[in-house]
C-alpha positions as CSV (number, residue, x, y, z in Angstrom):
1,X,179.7,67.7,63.6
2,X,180.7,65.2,65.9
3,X,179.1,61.5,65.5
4,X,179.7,58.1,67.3
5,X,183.1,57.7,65.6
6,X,184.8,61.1,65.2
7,X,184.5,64.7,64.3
8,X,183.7,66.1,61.0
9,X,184.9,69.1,59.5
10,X,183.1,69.7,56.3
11,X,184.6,71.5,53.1
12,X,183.1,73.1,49.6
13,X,185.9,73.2,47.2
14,X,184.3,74.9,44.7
15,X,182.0,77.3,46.3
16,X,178.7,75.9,44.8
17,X,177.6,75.4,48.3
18,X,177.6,71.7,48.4
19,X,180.5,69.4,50.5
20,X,183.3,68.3,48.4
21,X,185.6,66.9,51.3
22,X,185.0,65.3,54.4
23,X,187.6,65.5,56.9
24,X,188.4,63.2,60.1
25,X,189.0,66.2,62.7
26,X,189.4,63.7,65.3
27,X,188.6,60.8,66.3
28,X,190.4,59.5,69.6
29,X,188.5,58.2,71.8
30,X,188.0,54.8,72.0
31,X,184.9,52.3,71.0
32,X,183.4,49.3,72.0
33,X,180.3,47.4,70.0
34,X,177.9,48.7,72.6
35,X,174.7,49.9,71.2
36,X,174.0,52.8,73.2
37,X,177.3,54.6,73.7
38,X,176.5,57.5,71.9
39,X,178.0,60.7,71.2
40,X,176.6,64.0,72.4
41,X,176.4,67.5,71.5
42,X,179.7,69.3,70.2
43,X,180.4,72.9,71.6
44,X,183.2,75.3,71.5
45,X,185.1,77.0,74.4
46,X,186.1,80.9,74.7
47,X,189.7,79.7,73.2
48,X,188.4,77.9,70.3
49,X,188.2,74.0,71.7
50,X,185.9,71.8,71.6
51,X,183.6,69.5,74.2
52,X,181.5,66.7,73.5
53,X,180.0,63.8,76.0
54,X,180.5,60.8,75.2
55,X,177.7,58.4,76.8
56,X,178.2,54.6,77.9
57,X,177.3,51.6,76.6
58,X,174.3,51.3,78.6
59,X,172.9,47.3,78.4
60,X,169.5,46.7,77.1
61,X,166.7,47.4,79.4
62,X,168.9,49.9,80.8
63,X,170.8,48.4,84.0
64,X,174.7,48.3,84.3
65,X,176.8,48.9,81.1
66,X,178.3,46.5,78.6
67,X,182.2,46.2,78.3
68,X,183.4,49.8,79.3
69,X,186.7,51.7,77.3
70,X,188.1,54.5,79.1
71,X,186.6,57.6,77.4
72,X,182.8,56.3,78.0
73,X,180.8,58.3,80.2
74,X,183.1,61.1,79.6
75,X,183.0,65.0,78.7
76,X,185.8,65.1,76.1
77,X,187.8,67.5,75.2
78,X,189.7,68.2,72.2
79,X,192.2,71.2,70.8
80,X,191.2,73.7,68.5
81,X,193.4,72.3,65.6
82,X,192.4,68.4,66.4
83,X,195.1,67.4,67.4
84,X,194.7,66.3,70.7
85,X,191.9,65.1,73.2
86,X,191.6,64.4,76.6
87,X,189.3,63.7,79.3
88,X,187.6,66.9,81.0
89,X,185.2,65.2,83.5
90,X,184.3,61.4,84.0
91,X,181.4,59.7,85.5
92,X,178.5,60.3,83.5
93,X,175.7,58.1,82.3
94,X,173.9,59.0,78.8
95,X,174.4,62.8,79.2
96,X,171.8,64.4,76.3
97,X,173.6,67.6,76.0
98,X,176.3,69.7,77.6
99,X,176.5,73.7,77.8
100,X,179.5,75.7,78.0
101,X,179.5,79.2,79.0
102,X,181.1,82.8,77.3
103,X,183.8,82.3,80.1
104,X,183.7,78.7,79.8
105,X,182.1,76.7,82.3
106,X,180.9,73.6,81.5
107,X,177.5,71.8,82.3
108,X,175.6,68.6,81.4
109,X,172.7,66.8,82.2
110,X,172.4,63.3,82.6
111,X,169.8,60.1,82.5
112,X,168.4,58.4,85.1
113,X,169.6,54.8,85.4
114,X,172.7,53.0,87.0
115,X,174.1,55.6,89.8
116,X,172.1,58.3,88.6
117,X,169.1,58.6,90.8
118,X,166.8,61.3,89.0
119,X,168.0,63.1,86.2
120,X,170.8,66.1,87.6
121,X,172.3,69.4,86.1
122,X,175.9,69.4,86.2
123,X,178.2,72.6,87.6
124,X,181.7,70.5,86.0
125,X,184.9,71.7,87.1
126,X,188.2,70.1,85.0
127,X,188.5,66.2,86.8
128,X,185.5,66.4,88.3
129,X,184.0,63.1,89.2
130,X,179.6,63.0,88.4
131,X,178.4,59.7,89.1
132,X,179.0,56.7,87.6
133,X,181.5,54.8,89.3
134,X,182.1,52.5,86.2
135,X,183.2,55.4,84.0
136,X,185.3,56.9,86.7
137,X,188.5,58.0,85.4
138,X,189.5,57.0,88.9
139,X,187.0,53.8,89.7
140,X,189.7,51.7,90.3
141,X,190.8,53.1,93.7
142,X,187.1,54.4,94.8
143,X,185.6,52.7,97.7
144,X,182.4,52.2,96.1
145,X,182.8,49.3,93.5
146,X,181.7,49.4,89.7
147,X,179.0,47.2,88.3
148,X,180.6,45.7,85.3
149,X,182.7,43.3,86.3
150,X,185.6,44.1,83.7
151,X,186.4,47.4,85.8
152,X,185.1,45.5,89.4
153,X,187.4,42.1,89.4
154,X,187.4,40.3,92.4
155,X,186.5,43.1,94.9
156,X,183.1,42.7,96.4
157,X,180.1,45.0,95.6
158,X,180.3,48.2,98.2
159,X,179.3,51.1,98.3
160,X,180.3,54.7,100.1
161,X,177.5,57.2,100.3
162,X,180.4,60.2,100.7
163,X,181.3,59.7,97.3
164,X,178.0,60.5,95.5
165,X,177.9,63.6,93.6
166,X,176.2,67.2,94.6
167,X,175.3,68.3,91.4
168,X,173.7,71.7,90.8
169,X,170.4,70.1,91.4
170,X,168.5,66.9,91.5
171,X,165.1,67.0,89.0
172,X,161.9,65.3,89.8
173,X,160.7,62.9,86.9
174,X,157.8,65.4,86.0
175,X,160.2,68.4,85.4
176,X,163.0,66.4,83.5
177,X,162.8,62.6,82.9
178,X,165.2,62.8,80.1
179,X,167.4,66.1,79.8
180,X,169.1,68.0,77.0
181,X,171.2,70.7,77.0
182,X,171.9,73.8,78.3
183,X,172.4,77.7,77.0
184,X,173.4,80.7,78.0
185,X,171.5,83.9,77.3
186,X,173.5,86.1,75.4
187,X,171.4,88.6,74.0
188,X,170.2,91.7,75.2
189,X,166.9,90.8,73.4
190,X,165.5,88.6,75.4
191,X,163.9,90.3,78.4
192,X,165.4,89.9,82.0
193,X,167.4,87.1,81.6
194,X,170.8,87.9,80.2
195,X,173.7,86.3,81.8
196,X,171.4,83.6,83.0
197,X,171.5,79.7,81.8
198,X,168.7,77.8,80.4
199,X,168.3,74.4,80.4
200,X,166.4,71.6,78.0
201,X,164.4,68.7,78.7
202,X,164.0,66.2,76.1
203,X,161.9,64.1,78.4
204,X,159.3,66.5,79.1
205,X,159.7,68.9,76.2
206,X,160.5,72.3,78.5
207,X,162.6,74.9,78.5
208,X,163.4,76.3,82.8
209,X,165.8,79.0,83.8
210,X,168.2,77.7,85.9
211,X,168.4,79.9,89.5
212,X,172.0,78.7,90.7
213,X,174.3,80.0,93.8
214,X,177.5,79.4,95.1
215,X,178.2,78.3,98.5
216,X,181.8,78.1,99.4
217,X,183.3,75.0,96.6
218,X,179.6,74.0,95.9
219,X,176.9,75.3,93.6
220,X,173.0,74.4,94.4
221,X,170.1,75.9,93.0
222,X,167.1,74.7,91.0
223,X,164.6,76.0,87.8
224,X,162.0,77.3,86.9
225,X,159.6,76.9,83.8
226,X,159.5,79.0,80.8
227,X,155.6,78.8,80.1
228,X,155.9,77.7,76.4
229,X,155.7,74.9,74.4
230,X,157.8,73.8,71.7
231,X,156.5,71.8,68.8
232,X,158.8,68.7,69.2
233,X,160.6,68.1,72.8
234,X,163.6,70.7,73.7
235,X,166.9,69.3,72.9
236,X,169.4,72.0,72.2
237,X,168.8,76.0,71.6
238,X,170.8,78.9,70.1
239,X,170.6,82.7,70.3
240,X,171.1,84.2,67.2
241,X,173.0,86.9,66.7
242,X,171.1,88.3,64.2
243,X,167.9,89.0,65.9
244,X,168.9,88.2,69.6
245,X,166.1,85.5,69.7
246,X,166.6,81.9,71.1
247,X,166.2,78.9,68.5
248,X,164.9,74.9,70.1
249,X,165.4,72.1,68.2
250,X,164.0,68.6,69.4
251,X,163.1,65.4,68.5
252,X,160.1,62.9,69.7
253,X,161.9,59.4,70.3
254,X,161.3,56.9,73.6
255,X,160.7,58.6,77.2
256,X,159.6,61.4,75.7
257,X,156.1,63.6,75.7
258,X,157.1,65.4,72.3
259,X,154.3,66.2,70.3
260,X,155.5,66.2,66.5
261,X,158.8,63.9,65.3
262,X,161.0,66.8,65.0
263,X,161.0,71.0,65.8
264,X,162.8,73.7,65.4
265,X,161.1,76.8,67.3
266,X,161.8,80.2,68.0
267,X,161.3,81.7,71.7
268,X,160.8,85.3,71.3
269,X,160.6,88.1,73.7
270,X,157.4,89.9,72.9
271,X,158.5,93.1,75.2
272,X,155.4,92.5,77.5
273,X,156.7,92.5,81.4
274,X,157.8,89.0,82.6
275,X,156.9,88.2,85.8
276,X,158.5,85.0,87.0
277,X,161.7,84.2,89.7
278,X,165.0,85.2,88.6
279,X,166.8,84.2,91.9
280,X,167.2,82.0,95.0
281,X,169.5,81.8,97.4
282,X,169.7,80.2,100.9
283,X,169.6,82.3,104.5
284,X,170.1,81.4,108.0
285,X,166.9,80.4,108.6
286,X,165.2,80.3,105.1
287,X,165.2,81.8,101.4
288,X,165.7,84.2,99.2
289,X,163.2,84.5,96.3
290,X,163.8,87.6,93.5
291,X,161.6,88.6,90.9
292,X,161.3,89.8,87.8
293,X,158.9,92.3,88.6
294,X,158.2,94.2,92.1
295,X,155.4,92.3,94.4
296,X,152.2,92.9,95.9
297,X,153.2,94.0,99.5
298,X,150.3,91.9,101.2
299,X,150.6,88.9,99.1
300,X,154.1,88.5,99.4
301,X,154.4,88.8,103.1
302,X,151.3,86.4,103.5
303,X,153.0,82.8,104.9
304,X,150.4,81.0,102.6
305,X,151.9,82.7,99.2
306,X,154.3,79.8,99.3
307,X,154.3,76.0,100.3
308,X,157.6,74.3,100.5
309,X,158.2,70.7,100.5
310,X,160.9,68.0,99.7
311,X,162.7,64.7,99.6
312,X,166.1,63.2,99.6
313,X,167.4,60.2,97.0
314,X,169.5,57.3,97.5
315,X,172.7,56.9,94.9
316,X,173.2,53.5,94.5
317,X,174.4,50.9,92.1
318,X,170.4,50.5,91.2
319,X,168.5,51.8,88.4
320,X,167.5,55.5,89.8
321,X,166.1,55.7,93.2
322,X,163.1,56.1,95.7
323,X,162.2,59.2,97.4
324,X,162.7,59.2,100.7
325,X,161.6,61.9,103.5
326,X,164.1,64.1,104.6
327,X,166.7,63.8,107.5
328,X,167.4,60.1,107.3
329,X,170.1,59.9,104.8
330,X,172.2,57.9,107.4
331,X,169.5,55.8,107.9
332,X,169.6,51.8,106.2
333,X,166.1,52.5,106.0
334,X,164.2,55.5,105.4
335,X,160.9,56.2,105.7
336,X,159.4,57.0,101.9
337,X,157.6,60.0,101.4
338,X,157.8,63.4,101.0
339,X,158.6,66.5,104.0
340,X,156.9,69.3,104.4
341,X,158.6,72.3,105.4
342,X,156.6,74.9,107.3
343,X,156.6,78.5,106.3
344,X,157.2,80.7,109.7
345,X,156.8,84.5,108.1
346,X,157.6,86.2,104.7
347,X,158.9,89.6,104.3
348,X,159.4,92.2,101.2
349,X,162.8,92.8,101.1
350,X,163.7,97.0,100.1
351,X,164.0,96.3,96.5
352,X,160.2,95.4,96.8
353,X,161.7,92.4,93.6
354,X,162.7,90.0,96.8
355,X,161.2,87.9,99.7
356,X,162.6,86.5,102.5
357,X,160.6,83.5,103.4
358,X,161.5,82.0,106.3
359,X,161.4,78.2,106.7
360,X,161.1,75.4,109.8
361,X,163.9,73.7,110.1
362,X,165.7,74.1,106.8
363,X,167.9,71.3,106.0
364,X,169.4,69.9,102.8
365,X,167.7,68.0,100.7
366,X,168.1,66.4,97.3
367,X,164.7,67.7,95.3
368,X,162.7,70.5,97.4
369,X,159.1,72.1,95.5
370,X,158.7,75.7,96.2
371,X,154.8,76.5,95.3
372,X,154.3,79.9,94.7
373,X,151.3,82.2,94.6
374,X,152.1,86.0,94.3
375,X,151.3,89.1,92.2
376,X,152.8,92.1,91.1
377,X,152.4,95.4,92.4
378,X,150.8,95.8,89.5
379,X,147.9,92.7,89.8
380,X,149.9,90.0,87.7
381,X,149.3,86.9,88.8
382,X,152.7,84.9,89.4
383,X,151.5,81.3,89.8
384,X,154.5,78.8,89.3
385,X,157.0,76.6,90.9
386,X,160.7,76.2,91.8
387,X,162.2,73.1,91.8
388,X,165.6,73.0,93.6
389,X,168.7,71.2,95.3
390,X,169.9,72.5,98.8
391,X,173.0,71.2,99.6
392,X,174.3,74.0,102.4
393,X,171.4,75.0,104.5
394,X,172.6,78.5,105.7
């Protein structure tokens, strides 16, 4: 287990099923006295190591950060033996969770605050910069200047807009005001998802599929909702190999809707025929929607079967952001509010799972809301939402 201080590995001695011996694993990285730099997660990777975030000391009401050492606002990694850690990624906030995939590709969320607009999903590649200037392995050189004035010195507050992240996707505070972590689904149990990630809100006690693509260096994409519930809020989740199912565990503490003070649920696939989106990706000229399930013909070439709107953010040294319409993101100051983006025409696509919608000038935009209202070919109603990040428009 990891906690603010180091790793533990634990040990029974004597087999009577109770720990004997405690042992330091690690414990490298650097503290401070600040009361909210906490630890989280710990995961392994495919050869054994381990990766943890390490959060930073965020001040109290939640602006700027106290004194700052250099492994805050980290992902950190360390061997498989303990013996040595490093930074993986720098620039985070208070990061809830992290994920890492059976190839080992890391994710994380992160908290809305200080340079972290609305709450994001992380696609982290090794030295990858997410955010937060002040925890920056390389703040000291960025044009954009830190807040705390240890890392800032005598340099006066600036700020480059080309240096702000493009995370997988941007969340609005009613999907994820508070995130957790992510999973991949590894079983073959669990209905049409295999191979896909999930990830948790603390916040607003939800589990979504992520739908994520690849454009050239970048990846964009948004979620989904899994329509359950889980007792508590959704913090991290498991697959077990045993019955292929996925375990939640959560807790109810501050900016959170949790219902009970703690959960541990199980998400089982029932068998029944999910109908829900599995995919998106962006077109010349609009987007790709798949499906679980094969579509009503009618319905899904009907322009009014979907309603498409969307916003951009600001990254700044404030505490999150506005929402601002799209297309002025050079702009000093941009209109608030929210764009709409007309649907031209929608056609099935020869899988009869896919639709091509196509949209009015598509652009990219920090947090777009894709309102659908299908059916299956076989009368199931498929009545949701997709939340997502365009970054390359075509």
């Amino acid at each position: 287990t990891v906690a603010d201080d180091q790793i533990t590995r634990y040990h029974d001695v004597n087999g009577d099923g109770e720990i004997d011996y405690y042992e330091n694993f690690n414990n490298d990285w650097e503290l401070t006295s600040g009361f909210h730099a906490f630890c989280f997660d710990l995961q392994t990777g495919p050869q054994g190591e381990f990766y943890f975030a390490f959060g930073c000391p965020v001040r109290g009401g939640g602006r700027s950060f106290q004194r700052m050492s250099r492994h805050h606002g980290s992902i950190l990694r360390v061997s498989k033996d303990g013996s040595r850690l490093d930074r993986y990624a720098t620039g985070l906030r208070a990061p809830n969770g992290i994920g890492v995939s059976p190839t080992g590709q890391l994710t994380s969320g992160d908290n809305e605050g200080t340079f972290v607009p609305r709450c994001p999903i992380h696609w982290i590649e090794p030295d990858e910069f997410l955010g937060v200037v002040d925890s920056a392995a390389d703040y000291a050189t960025m044009k954009t200047t830190p807040t705390v004035g240890q890392r800032r010195g005598s340099r006066k507050q600036n700020l480059d807009p080309s240096e702000a992240p493009k995370p997988l996707a941007w969340l609005p505070k009613n999907v994820d005001n508070s995130n957790g972590g992510q999973v991949w689904v590894t079983s073959d149990k669990w209905g049409p998802y295999k191979g896909e990630m999930l990830h948790f809100s603390y916040g607003q006690s939800a589990i979504y599929v992520v739908l994520k693509e690849k454009k050239g260096a970048l990846m964009q994409g948004g979620v989904v909702k899994i329509p359950v519930r889980p007792t508590s809020s959704a913090m991290r989740g498991k697959f077990n190999r045993k019955d292929g199912q996925l375990y939640v565990a959560g807790l109810k503490g501050w900016q959170s809707n949790a219902g009970r003070e703690g959960g541990l649920d199980r998400v089982r696939y029932t068998g029944k025929a999910v109908s829900m989106p599995s995919s998106l990706k962006v077109r010349d000229g609009g987007l790709e929607i798949g499906f679980t399930q094969k579509l009503d013909q009618e319905l899904a070439e009907d322009p009014e079967s979907f309603n498409l709107s969307g916003s951009d953010l600001r990254w700044t040294h404030d505490y999150g952001t506005g929402e601002f319409q799209v297309g002025h993101r050079n702009s000093a100051g941009p209109p608030k509010g929210r764009t709409k983006f007309p649907v031209k025409s929608a056609k099935l696509l020869p899988d009869g799972k896919s639709v091509f919608v196509e949209v009015e000038n598509l652009q990219p935009v920090h947090m777009m809301q894709i309102d659908l209202d299908l059916e299956t070919d076989e009368g199931e109603e498929i009545v949701t939402k997709i939340w997502n990040t365009i970054h390359v428009a075509k």
